[in-house]
LOPA-595132 format. One record per residue (C-alpha): residue number from 1; x, y, z. Coordinates in Angstrom, 2 decimals, decimal comma, padded with zeros to 5 digits, m for minus. Layout:
// LOPA-595132
[NUM [X Y Z]]
...
This chain:
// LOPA-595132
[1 [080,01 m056,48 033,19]]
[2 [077,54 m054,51 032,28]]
[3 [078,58 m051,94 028,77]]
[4 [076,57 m048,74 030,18]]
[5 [078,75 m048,70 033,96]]
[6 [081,80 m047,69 031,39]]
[7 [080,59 m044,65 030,95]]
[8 [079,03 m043,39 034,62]]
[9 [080,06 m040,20 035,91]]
[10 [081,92 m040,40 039,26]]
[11 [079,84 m040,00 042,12]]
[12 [082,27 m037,52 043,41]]
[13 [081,59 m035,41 040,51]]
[14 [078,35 m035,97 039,93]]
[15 [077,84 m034,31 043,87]]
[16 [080,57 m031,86 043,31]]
[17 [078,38 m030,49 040,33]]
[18 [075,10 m030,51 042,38]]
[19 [075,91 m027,84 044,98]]
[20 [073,36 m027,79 047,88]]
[21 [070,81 m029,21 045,55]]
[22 [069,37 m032,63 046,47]]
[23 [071,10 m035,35 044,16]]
[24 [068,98 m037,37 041,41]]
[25 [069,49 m040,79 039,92]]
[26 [067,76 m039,33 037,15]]
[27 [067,73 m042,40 034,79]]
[28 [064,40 m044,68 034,42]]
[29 [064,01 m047,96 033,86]]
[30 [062,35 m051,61 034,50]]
[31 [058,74 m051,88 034,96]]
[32 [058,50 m054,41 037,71]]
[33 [060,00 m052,61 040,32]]
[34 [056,52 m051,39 040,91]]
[35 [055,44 m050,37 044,40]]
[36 [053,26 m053,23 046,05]]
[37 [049,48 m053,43 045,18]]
[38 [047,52 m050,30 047,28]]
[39 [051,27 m048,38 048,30]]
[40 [050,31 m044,77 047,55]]
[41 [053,02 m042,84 046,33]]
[42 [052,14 m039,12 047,15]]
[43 [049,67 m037,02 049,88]]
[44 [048,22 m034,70 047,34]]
[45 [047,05 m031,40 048,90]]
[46 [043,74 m030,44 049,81]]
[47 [041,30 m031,43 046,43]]
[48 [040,66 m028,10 044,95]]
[49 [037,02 m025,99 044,84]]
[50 [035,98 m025,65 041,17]]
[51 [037,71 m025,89 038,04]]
[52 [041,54 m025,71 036,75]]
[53 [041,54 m021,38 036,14]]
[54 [044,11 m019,19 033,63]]
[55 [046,48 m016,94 034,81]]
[56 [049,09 m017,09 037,87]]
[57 [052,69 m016,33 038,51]]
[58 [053,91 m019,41 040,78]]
[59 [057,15 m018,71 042,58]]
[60 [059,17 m021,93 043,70]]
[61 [061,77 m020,85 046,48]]
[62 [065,12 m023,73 046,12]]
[63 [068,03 m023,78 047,82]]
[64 [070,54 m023,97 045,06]]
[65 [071,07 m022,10 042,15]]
[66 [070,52 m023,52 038,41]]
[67 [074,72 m023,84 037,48]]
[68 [073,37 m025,90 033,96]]
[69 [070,79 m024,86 031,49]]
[70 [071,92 m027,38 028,61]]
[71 [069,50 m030,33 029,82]]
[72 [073,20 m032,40 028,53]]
[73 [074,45 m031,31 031,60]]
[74 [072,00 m031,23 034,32]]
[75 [072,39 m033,09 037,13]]
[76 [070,93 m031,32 040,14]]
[77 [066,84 m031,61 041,24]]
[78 [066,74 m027,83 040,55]]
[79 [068,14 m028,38 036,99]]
[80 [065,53 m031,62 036,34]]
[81 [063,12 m030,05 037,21]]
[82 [064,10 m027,10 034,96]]
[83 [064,14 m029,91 032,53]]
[84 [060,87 m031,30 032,96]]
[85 [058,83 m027,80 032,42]]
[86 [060,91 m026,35 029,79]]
[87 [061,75 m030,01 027,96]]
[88 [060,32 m033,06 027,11]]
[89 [061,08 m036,67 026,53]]
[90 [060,05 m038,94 023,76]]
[91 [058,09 m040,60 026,77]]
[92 [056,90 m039,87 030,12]]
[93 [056,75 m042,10 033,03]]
[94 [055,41 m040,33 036,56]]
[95 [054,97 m043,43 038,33]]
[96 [056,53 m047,55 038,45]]
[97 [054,51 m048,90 035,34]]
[98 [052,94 m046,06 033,49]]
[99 [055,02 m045,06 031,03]]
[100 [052,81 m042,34 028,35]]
[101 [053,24 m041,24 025,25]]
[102 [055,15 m037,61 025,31]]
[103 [056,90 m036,39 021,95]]
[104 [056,65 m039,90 020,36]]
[105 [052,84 m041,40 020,07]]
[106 [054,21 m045,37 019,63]]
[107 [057,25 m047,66 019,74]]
[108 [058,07 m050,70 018,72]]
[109 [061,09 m053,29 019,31]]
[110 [062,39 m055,43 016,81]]
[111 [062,31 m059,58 016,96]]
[112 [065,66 m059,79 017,97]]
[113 [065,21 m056,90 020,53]]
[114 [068,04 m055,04 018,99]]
[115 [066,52 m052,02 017,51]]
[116 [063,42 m049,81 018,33]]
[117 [061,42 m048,08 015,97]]
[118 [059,77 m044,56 017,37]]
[119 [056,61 m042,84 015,55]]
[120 [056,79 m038,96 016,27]]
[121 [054,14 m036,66 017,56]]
[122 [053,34 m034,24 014,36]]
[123 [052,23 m030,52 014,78]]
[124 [055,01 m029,80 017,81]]
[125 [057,47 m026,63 017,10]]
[126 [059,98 m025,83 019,67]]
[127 [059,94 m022,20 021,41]]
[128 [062,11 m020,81 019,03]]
[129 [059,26 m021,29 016,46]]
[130 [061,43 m024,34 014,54]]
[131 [059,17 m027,59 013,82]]
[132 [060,03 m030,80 015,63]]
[133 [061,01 m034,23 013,74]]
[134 [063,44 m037,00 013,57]]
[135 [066,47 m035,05 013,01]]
[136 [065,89 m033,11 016,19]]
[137 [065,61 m036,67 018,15]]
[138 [068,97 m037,81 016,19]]
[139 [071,10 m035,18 016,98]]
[140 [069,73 m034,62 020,74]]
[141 [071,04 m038,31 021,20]]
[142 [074,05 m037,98 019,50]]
[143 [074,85 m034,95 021,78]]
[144 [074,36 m036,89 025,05]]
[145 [076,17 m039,85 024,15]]
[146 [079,08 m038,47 022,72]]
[147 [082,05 m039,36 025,74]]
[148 [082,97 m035,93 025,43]]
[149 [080,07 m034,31 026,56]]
[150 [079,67 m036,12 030,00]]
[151 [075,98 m036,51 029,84]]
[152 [074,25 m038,34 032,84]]
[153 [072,57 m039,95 029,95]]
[154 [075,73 m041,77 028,48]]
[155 [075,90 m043,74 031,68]]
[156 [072,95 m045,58 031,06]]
[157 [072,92 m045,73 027,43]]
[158 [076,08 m046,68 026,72]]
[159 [074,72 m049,72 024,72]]
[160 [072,63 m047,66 021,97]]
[161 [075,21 m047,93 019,23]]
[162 [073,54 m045,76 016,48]]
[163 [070,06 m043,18 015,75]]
[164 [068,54 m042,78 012,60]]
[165 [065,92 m040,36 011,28]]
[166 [063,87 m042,93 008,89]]
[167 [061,24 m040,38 008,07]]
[168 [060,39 m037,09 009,41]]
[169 [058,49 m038,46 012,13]]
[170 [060,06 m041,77 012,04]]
[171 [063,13 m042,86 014,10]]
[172 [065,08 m045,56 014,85]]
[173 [067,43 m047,01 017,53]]
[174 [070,24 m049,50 017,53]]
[175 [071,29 m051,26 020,31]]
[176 [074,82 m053,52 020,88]]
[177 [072,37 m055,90 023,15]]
[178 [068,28 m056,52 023,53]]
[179 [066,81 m054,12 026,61]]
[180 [062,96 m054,62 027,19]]
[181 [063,05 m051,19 029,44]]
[182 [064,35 m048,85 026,41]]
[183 [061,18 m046,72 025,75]]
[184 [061,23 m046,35 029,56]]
[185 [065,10 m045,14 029,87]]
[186 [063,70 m042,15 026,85]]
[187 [061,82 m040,51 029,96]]
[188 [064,88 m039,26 031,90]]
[189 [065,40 m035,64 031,77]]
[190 [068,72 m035,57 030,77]]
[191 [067,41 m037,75 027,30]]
[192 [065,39 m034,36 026,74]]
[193 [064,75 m032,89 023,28]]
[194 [066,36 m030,05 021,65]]
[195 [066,39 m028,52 018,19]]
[196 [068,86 m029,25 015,48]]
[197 [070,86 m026,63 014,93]]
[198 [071,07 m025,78 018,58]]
[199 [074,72 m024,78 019,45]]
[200 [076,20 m026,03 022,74]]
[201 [076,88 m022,27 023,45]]
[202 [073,26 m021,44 022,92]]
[203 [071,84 m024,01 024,65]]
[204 [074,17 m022,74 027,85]]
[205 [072,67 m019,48 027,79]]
[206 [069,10 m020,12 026,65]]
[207 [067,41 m023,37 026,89]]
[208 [064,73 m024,11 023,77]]
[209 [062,29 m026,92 024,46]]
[210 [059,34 m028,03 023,27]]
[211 [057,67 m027,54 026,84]]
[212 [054,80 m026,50 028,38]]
[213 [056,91 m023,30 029,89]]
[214 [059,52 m021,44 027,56]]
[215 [062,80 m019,83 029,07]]
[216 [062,51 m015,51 029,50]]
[217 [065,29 m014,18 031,72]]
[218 [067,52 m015,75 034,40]]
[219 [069,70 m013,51 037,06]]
[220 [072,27 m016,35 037,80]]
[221 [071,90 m017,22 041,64]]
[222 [068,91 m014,66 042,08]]
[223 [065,58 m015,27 039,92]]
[224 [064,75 m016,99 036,39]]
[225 [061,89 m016,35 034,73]]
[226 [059,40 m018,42 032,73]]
[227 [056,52 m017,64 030,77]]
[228 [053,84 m019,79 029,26]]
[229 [053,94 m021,26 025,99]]
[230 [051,03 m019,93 024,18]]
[231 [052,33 m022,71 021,11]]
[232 [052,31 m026,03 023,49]]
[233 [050,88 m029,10 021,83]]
[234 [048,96 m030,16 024,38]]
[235 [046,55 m026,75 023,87]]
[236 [044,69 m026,65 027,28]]
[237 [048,00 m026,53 028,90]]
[238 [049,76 m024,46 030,95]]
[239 [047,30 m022,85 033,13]]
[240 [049,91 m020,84 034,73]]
[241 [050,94 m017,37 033,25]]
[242 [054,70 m017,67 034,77]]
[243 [056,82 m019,75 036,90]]
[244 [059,40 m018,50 038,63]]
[245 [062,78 m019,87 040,83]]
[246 [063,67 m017,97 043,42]]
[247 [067,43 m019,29 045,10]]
[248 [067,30 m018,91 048,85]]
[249 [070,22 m020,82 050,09]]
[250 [068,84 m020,42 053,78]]
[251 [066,28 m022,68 055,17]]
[252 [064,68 m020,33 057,89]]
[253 [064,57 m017,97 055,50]]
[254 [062,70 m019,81 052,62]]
[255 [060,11 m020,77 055,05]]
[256 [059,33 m017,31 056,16]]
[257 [059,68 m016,37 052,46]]
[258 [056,34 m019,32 051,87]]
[259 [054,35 m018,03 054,96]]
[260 [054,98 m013,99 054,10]]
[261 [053,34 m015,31 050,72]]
[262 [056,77 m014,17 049,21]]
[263 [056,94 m017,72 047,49]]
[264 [054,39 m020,05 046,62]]
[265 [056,33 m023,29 047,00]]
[266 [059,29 m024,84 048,60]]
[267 [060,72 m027,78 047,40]]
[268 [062,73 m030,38 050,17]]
[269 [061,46 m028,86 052,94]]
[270 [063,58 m029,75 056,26]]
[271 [061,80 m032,15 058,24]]
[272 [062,11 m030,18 061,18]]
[273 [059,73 m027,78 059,50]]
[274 [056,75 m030,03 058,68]]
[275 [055,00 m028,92 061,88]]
[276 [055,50 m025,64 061,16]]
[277 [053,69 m025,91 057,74]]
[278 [051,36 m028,49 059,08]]
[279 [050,05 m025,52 062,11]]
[280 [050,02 m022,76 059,41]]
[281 [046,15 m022,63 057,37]]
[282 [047,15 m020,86 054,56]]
[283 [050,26 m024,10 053,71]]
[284 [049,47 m027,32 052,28]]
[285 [052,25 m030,24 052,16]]
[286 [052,96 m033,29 049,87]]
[287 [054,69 m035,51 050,92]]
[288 [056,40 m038,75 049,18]]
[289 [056,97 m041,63 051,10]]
[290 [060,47 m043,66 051,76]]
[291 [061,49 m041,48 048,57]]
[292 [065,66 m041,24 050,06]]
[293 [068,08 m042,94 052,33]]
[294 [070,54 m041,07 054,23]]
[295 [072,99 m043,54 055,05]]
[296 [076,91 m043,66 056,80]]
[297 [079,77 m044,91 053,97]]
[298 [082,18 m047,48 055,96]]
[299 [085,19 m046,24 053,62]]
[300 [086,74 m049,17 052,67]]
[301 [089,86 m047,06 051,86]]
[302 [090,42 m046,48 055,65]]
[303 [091,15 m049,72 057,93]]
[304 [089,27 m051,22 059,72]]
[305 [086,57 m050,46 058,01]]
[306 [087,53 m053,24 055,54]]
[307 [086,80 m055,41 057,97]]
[308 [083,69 m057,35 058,50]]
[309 [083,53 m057,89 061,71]]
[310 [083,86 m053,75 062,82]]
[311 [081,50 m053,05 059,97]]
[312 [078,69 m055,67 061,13]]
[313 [079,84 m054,40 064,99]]
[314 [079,16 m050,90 063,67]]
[315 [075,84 m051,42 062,66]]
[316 [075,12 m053,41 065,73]]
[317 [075,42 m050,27 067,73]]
[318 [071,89 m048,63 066,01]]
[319 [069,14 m048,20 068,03]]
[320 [066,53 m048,40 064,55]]
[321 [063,55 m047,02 065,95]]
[322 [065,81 m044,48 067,72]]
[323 [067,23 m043,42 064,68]]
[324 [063,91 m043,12 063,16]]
[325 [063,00 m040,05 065,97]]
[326 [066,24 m038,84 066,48]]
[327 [067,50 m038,27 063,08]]
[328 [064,09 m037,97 061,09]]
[329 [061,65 m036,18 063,62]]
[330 [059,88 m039,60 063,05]]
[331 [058,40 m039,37 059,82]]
[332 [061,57 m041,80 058,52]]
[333 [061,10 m045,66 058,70]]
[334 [063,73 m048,12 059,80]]
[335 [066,10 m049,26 057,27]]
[336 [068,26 m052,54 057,08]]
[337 [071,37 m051,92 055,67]]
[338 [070,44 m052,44 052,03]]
[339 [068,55 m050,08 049,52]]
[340 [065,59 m051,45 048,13]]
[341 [062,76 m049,76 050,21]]
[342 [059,46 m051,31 051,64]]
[343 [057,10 m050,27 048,65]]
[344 [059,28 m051,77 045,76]]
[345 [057,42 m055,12 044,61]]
[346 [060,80 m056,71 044,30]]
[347 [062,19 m056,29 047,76]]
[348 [063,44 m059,16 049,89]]
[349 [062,03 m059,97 053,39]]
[350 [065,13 m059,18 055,16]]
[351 [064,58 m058,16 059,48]]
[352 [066,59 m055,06 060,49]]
[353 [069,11 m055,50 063,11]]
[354 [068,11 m055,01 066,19]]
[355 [070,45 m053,27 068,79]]
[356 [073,19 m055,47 070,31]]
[357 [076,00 m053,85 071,93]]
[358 [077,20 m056,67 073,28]]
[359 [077,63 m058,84 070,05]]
[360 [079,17 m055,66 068,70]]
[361 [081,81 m055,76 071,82]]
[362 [082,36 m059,03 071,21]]
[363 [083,08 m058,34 067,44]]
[364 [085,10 m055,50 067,92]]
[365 [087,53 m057,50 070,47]]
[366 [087,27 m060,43 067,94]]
[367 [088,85 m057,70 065,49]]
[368 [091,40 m056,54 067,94]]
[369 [089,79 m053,27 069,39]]
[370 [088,88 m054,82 072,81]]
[371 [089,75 m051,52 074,23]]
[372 [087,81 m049,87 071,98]]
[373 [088,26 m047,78 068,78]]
[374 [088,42 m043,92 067,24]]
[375 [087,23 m043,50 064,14]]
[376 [087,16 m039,72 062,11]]
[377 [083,11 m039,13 060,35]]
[378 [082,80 m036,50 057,65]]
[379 [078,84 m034,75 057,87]]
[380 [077,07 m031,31 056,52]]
[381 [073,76 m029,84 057,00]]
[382 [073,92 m030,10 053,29]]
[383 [070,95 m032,30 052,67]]
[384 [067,82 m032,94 055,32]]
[385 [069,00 m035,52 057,97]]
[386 [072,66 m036,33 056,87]]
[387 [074,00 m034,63 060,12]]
[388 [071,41 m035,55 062,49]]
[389 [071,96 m039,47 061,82]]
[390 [075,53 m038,80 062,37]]
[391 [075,00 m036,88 065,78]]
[392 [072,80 m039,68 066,31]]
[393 [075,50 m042,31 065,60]]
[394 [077,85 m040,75 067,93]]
[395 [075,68 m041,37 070,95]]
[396 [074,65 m044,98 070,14]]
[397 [078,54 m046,04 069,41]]
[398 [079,77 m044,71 072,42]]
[399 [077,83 m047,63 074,43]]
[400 [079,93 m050,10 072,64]]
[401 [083,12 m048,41 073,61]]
[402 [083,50 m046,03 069,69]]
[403 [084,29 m043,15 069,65]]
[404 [083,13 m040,76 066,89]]
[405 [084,97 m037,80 066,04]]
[406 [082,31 m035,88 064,19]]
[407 [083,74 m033,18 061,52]]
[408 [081,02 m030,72 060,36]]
[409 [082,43 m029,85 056,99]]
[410 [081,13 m026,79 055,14]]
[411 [078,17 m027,51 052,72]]
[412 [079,65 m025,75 049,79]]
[413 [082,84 m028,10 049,90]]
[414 [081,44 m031,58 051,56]]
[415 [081,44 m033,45 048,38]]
[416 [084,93 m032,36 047,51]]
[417 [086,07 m034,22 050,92]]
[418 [083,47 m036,80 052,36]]
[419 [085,60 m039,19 051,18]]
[420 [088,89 m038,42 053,00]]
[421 [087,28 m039,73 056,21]]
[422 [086,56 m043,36 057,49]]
[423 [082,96 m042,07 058,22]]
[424 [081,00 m039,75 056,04]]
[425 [077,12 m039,59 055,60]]
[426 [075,81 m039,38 052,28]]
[427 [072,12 m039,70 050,86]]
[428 [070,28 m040,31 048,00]]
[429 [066,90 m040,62 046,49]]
[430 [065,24 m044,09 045,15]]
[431 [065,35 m044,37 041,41]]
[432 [061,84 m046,02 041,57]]
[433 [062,36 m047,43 037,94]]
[434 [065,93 m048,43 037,50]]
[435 [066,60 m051,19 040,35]]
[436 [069,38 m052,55 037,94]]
[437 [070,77 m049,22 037,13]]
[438 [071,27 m048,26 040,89]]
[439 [073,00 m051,40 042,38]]
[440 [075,08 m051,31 039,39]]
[441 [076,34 m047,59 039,88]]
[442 [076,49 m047,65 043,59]]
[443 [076,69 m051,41 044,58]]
[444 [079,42 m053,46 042,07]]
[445 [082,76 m052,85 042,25]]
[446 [083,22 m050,92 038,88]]
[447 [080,48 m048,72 040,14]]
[448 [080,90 m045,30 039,46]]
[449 [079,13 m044,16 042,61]]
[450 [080,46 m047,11 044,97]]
[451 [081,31 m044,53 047,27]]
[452 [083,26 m046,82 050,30]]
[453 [084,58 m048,84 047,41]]
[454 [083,68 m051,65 048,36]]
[455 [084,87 m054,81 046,21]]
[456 [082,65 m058,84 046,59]]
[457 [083,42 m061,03 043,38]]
[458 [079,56 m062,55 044,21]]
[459 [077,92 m059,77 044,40]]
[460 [078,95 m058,24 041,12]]
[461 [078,42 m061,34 039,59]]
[462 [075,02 m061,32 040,46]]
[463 [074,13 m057,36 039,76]]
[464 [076,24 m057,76 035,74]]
[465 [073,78 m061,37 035,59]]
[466 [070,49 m060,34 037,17]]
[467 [069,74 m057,25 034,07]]
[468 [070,31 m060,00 031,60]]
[469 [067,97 m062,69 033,32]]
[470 [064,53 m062,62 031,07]]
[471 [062,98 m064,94 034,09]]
[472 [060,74 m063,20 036,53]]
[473 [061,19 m065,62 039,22]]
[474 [065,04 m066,04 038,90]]
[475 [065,13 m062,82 038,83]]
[476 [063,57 m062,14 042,19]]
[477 [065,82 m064,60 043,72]]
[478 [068,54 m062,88 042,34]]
[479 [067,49 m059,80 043,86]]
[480 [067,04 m061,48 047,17]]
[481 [070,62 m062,83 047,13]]
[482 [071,44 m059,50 045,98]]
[483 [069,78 m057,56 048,67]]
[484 [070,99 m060,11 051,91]]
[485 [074,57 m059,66 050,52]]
[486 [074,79 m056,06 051,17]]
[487 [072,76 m056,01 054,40]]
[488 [075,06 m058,58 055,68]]
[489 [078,50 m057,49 054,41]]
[490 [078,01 m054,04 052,85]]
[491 [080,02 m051,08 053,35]]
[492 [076,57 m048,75 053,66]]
[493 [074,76 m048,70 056,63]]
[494 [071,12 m047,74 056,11]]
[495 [069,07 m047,42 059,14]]
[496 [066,63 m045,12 057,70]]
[497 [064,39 m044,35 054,80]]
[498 [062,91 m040,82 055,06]]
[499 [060,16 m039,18 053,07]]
[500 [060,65 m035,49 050,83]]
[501 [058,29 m032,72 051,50]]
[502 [057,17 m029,87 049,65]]
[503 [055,39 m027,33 051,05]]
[504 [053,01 m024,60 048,96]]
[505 [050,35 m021,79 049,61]]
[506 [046,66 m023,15 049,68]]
[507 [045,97 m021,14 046,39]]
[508 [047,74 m023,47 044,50]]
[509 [046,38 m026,70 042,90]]
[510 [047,80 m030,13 040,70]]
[511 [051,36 m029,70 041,87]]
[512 [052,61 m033,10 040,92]]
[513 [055,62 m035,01 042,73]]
[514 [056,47 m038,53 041,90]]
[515 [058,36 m041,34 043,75]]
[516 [061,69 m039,27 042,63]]
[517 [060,88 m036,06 043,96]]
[518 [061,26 m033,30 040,62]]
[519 [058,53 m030,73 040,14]]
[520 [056,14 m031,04 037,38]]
[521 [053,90 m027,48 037,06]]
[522 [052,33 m028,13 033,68]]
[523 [048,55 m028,68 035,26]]
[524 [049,27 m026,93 038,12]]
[525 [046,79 m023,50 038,13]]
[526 [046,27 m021,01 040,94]]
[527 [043,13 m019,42 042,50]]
[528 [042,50 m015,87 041,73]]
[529 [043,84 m013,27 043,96]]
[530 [040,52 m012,50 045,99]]
């Protein structure tokens, strides 16, 4: 099995801790899950008039509230992206396959793959004025994979066994086994920098980064506040004078706050609210394709759902391209029951079901529920679509003689009980770099975030062998077997993959959103007020 799944948060937890912020797999890793050859990965706004300007105060509008400052402890989209304009990683990787330089300039991986040898970036000083060096890197690491600071980091770098500062600017890694992907794991958020003789305390009440924006006041659940940072290595950068987060919790009322020119930018937007956006001149959307799956957890905890034959008769009963309009105002596109989406290189050419309520009948009867069956589903309005695919659900079931009882539970407490229920919907974003990482935390049995827990001997074989296999085309038939294995007997159904918006004022320019959808606002500028 693999080492690093000893040390993964629950998935309860992890959710618990979010809040009504949209949940992250924020961990990176191997290269060839690139998208396919042409895929694009974002709809940039509207190519700006002229050149990057100065100055700017660029309020972002989110729903939830920053709980974690210490980038140890962040876990929610809001936090990363805290993280990613107030931090930074040893490297940077926006996009499958482009992993850049950030606070290290080169790396380099020993002949028996079992260290790896980092050369600093010289001339960086954190916002508190302190220069950066090795022993900053050494004791960030050491923070994050200590067991008793329940990092998100620990869970996927449970195998580095040791960090050493070899020179000021020189620093090395030991591993307990070889991994090809480590320079691209250093890019997570959570892996961010801090100083030295940073005090966990501190670091809760003031975050100090090397970034491109330093921390100046936060109003916990209101407003925080940060300014440029007139030290940043990279000296061009930021064009912006401020960002700020605003916490709206309401959706209506975050959109109103973008078209009163209130806020400049709304991250997630509801899909129901694209045309709105779309209609209005003065708003620009990007948008980033097949970047989550909402998807219904066929608790494995709560018979029959351990049952094959009710699960496959379950997702029998979906009307795909129904789903698709019905539950994603048709910007979603169909799913089939497992989660490796269209644009990752490595996916397997596996047909969705098509809609047969009689087969599902006939499996249902086969299971003894000839007379049909009542089953309890958990859903919130907590994240974009969750309870739409569930209403959904409830209408196409009913044809094969299921009945859903749907219980709305209340947003602020849905990931404290999802999981009492047979049902419950549940989403979460693609990892677009860490195919290994994310069918070993949500798909083997040890899985921390195998929500239906949901147990097959092969398949776990085959997720604990396929990270290990150095063979490119063994390794794509191992994905394939991989793949078919939870479309065909999986505890998740999947029948859609559905795209994140964010929506901003015209006057804005160079917001950047990658295939995991986190703000990045370091060449982002804004047009003079006319």
């Amino acid at each position: 099995m693999n080492r690093w799944l000893r040390y993964a948060l629950t998935r309860r937890r992890f959710l618990q801790l979010l809040g009504s912020g949209a949940a992250v797999l924020a961990v990176s890793a191997c290269g060839q899950q690139a998208p396919s050859s042409g895929e694009e990965t974002t709809t940039e706004p509207a190519p700006a008039a002229g050149e990057p300007q100065r100055g700017g105060v660029a309020r972002v509008a989110f729903a939830s509230a920053i709980a974690n400052l210490d980038p140890a402890h962040m876990f929610s989209a809001e936090e990363l992206s805290l993280a990613n304009i107030v931090y930074e990683r040893l490297t940077t990787v926006f996009e499958p396959e482009t992993i850049q330089p950030a606070l290290a300039t080169a790396w380099k991986a020993a002949a028996d793959g079992l260290s790896w040898t980092f050369t600093l970036r010289d001339g960086v000083t954190f916002h508190n004025g302190a220069a950066f060096g090795a022993e900053d890197v050494v004791y960030s690491f050491e923070r994050v994979l200590d067991p008793d600071m329940g990092s998100m980091a620990r869970s996927f770098l449970g195998f580095v066994s040791g960090v050493t500062a070899l020179d000021d600017l020189t620093v090395r890694f030991d591993l307990e086994q070889p991994n090809s992907d480590f320079p691209i794991l250093l890019a997570s958020p959570s892996t961010s920098i801090v100083p030295r003789d940073s005090s966990d305390e501190e670091l809760a009440e003031q975050p100090i980064g090397t970034g491109a924006f330093q921390f100046a006041a936060y109003t916990p659940g209101e407003r925080m506040q940060l300014v440029r940072n007139e030290t940043y290595w990279q000296a061009q950068l930021p064009y912006l004078d401020e960002v700020q987060f605003l916490f709206i919790s309401e959706t209506s009322t975050r959109l109103q706050a973008l078209a009163s020119n209130t806020v400049d930018i709304i991250w997630n937007l509801g899909l129901e609210q694209v045309s709105t956006v779309k209609a209005n001149p003065d708003l620009q959307l990007q948008e980033v394709k097949e970047a989550v799956y909402p998807y219904i957890i066929l608790n494995q905890n709560y018979p029959p759902m351990d049952d094959n034959r009710v699960r496959e008769a379950l997702k029998l009963c979906v009307d795909r391209e129904g789903m698709v309009q019905a539950a994603t105002q048709g910007y979603g596109t169909i799913a089939n029951d497992q989660p490796v989406p269209p644009w990752y290189a490595l996916r397997a050419d596996i047909p969705p079901r098509e809609q047969d309520i009689a087969r599902a009948k006939e499996l249902l009867a086969e299971a003894g529920y000839a007379d049909g069956l009542t089953l309890a589903m958990a859903t919130s309005a907590l994240r974009p679509t969750m309870q739409e695919t569930a209403i959904a659900f409830q209408e196409m079931a009913r044809q094969a003689g299921i009945t859903i009882e749907l219980e709305r539970l209340p947003n602020d407490t849905y990931w404290g009980e999802y999981l009492n229920y047979p049902l419950a919907t549940s989403n979460l974003p693609y990892d677009p770099l860490s195919l290994d990482a994310a069918l070993a935390l949500s798909y083997h049995s040890a899985g921390a975030w195998n929500e239906p827990g949901y147990k097959n001997p092969e398949l776990d074989e085959l997720i604990e062998q396929v990270s290990m296999e150095a063979d490119v085309t063994k390794r794509t038939e191992m994905y394939a077997q991989i793949q078919q294995i939870i479309s065909d007997e999986g505890a998740w159904l999947i029948a859609t993959y559905n795209p994140t918006f964010t929506a901003s004022r015209t006057t804005l320019h160079d917001i950047k959103m990658g295939r995991v959808p986190l703000l990045h606002l370091s060449e982002t500028w804004m047009e003079p007020a006319a």
